[in-house]
C-alpha positions as a printed NumPy array, in Angstrom:
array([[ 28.628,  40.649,   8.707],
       [ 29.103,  37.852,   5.39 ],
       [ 29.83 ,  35.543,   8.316],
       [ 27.217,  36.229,  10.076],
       [ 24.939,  36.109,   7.536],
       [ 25.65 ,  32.902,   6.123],
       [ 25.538,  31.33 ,   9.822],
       [ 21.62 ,  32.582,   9.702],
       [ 21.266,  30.749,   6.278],
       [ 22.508,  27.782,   7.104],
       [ 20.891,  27.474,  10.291],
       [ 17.48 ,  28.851,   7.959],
       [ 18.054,  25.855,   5.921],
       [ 18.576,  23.043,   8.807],
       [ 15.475,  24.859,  10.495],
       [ 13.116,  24.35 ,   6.868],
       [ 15.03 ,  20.851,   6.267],
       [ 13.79 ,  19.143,   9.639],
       [ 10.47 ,  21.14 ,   9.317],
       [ 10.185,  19.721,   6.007],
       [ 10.476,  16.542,   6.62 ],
       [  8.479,  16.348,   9.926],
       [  5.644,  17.55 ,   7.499],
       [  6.234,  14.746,   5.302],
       [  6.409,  11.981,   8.294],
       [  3.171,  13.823,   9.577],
       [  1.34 ,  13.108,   6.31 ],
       [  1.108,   9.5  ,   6.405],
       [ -1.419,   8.374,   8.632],
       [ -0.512,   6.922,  11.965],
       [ -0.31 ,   3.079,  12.119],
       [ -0.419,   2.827,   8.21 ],
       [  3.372,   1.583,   7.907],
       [  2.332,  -1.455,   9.53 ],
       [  0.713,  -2.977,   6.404],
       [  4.013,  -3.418,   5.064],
       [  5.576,  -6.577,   3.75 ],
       [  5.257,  -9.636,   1.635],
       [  2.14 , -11.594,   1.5  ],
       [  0.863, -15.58 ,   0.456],
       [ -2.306, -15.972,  -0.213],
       [ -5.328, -16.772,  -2.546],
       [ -7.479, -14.528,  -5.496],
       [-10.377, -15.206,  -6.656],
       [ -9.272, -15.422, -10.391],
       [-10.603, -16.609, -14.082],
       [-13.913, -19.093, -12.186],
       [-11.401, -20.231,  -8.524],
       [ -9.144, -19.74 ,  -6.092],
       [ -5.561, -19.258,  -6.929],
       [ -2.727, -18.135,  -5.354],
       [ -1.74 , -14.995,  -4.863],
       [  1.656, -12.888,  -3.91 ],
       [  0.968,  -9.165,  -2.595],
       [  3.565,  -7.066,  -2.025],
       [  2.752,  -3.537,   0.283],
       [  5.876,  -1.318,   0.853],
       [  6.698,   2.492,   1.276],
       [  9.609,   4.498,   0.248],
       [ 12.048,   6.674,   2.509],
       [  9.375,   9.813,   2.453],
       [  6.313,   7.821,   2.691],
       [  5.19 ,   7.271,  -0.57 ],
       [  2.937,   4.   ,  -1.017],
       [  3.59 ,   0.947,  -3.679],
       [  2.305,  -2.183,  -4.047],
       [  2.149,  -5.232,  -6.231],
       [  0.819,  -8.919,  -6.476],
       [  1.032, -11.565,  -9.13 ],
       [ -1.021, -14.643,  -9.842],
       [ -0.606, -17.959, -10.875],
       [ -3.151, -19.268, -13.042],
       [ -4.059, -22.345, -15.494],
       [ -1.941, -19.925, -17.681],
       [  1.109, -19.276, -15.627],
       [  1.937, -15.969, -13.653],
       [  0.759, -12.604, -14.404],
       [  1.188,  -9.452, -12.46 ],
       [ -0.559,  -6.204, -11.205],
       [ -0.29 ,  -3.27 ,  -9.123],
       [ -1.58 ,  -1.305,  -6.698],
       [ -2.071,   2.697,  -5.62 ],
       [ -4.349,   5.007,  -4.096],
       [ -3.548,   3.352,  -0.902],
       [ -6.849,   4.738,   1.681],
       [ -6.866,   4.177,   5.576],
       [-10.366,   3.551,   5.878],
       [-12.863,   3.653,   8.695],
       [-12.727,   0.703,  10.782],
       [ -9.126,   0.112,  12.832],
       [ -7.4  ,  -1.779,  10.254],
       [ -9.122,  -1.536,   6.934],
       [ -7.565,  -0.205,   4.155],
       [ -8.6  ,   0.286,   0.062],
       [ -6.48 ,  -0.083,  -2.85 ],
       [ -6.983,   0.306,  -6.414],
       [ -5.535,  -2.744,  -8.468],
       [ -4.389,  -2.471, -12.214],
       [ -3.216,  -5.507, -14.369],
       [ -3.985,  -7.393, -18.083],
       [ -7.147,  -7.957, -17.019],
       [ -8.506,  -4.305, -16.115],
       [ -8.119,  -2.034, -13.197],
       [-10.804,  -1.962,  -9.856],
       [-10.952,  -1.638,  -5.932],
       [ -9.007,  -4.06 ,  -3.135],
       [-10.73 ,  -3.571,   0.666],
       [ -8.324,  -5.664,   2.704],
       [ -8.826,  -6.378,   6.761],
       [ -5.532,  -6.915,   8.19 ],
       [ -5.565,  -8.874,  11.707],
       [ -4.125,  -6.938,  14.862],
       [ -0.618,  -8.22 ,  14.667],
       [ -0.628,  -7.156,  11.116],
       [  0.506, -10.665,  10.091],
       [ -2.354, -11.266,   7.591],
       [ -5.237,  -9.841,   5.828],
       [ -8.585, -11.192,   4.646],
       [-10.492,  -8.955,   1.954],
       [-12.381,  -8.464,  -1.725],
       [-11.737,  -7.21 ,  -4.828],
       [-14.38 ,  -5.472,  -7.055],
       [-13.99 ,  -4.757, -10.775],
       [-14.57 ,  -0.38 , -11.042],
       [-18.188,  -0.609, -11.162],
       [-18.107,  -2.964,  -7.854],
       [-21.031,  -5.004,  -8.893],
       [-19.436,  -8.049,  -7.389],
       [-17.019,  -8.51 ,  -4.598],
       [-14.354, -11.477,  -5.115],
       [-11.674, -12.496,  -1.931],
       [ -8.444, -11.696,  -1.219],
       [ -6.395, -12.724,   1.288],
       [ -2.342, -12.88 ,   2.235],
       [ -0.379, -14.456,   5.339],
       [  3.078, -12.633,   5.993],
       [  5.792, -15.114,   4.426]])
């Protein structure tokens, strides 16, 4: 009977294991993963254009991070970004940005292949809208 009942726990456990992380996969929306990888590209930062690194990238279960740096008249400084959104539109997507400089919104338009994106950036009260793009190095 011991045997027998261990068996059912173990197979209990696979069972709620693979349900588990099904559930997880099924959480992230469809297509999403795409936006992955390492961008080049130009900010508008500090009065111009300057160039820009982004950096989009998911963990093992999912979970979203992000980063970019700048290089400026002052050398490089650094950000990052969260609250990944799919929004409406096929490949549109929202981001909030944080660095030295304050914290605001990203809307980025990626093309079809996913290789690059065009978008804005907005300071929180969104006021004005800035670009943003990236080409995948």
């Amino acid at each position: 009977m011991n045997k027998q009942l261990t068996i059912f726990h173990r197979s209990s456990l696979i069972v709620l294991l693979v349900f588990t992380m099904t559930m997880v996969q099924a959480a992230v929306p469809e297509g999403i993963m795409e936006i992955a990888g390492r961008y080049a590209g130009m900010a508008y930062n500090g009065g111009d254009l300057d160039p820009v690194v982004t950096v989009l990238s998911f963990d093992s279960q999912g979970r979203f991070s992000g980063s970019y740096s700048v290089q400026d008249e002052n050398g490089i400084f650094e950000g990052r970004l969260s609250g990944l959104i799919k929004e409406e539109g096929e490949r549109s997507f929202s981001l909030e940005w944080t660095d030295q400089d304050g914290e605001g919104f990203v809307y980025l338009d990626f093309s079809p292949d996913y290789s690059s994106f065009n978008g804005v950036w907005t300071r929180t009260d969104g006021e004005e809208q800035f670009p943003w793009s990236g080409r995948r190095q």
